[in-house]
N, C-alpha and C positions, 0 to 999 in steps of 0.2 A: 670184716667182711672179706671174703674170698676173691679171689680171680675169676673171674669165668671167662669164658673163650667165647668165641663166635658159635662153632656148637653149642654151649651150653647157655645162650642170650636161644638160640634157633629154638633147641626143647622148650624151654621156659616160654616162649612165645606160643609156640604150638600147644603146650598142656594148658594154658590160657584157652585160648580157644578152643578146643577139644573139648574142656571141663565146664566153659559156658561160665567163665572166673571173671569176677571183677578184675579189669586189666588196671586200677588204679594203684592197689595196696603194690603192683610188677611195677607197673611204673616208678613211684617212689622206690622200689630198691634197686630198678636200674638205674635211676637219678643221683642217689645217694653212694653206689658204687662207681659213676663216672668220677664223682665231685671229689672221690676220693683217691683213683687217682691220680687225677688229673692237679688233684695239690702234691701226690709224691713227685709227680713229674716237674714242679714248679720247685719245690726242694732241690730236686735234686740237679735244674738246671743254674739255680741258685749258687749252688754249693760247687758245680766247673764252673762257674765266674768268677767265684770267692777263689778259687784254686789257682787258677789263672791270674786273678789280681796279687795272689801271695808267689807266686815264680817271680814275675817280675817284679815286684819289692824285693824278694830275698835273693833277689840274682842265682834260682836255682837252674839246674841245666837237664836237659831233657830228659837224663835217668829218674833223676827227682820227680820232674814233672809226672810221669808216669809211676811212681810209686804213691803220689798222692793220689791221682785218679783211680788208682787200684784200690784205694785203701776207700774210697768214696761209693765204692762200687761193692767191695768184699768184706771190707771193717776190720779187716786185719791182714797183716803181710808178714811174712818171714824171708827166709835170705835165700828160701829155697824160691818163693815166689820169686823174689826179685828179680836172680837169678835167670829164668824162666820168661821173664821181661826184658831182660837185657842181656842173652845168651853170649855175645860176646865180646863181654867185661869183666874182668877179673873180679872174683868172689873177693879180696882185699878192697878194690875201687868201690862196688856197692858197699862193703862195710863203712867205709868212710862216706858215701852219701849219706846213710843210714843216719849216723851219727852225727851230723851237719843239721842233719832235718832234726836230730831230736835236742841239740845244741841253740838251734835255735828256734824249740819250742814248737814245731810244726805236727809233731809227732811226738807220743809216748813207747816206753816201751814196758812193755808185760814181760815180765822176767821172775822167777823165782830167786833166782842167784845170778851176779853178773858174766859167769861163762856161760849160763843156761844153754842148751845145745836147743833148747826149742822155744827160744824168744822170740816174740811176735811183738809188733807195733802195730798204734790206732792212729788213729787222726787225734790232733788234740781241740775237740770239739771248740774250744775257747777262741782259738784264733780264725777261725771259718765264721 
C-alpha cells in the first residue's frame, strides 16, 4: 500500500462524500495503511535500540555509531557516504572503522573484488 499525504486522505475523503460512497470499504483502507505504518515505525524504532545496545557492547565510538544509523536508514553505505558523515576524518580512519564493524560481524561488505573502488556495506541483519 502506498503513502498518502494529508492531501491525498483530504481528496479521498471529499470523493467520498461528493460520490454519495460507502465511507466503510475508506475506512478499512485508512485503517489498514495506518496499521502499516505504524508497525514500520515500531521496526524501526526497534532496530535504534538494538543499534544503540550494539555501540555499547562493542565499545564502538561515535563515527560507528552513525554509520550503523545510516545503514538502518539507507541499507547501504560506501566510504563516499561515510565520509560525508564524518567530513573531518581522515578517509584512512573511516577505513579502519569500516573494517572493525565488519571484523566484528556488524556489517557486511558487498564487494566484487577486495579493492573494488565501489564497495558498499549493509547491516548484518543477524546481529540486530
Amino acid at each position: 500500500m502506498g503513502k498518502i499525504g494529508l492531501s491525498g486522505l483530504s481528496a479521498a475523503l471529499q470523493n467520498v462524500r461528493e460520490n454519495d460512497l460507502e465511507l466503510t470499504g475508506w475506512l478499512e483502507y485508512f485503517v489498514a495503511g495506518l496499521a502499516t505504518q505504524l508497525n514500520e515505525v515500531e521496526i524501526r524504532g526497534k532496530s535504534a535500540l538494538q543499534i544503540d545496545i550494539l555501540a555499547k557492547k562493542h565499545h564502538l565510538n561515535e563515527r560507528q555509531n552513525k554509520a550503523l544509523r545510516y545503514l538502518l536508514q539507507h541499507e547501504s553505505l560506501n566510504i563516499q557516504d561515510y565520509e560525508e558523515l564524518c567530513p573531518n576524518v581522515s578517509r584512512r580512519t573511516l577505513q579502519r572503522d569500516l573494517q572493525d564493524l565488519r571484523e566484528q560481524a556488524l556489517i557486511r561488505e558487498m564487494a566484487q573484488t577486495p579493492t573494488d573502488p565501489d564497495q558498499t556495506y549493509t547491516l548484518n541483519l543477524l546481529k540486530l
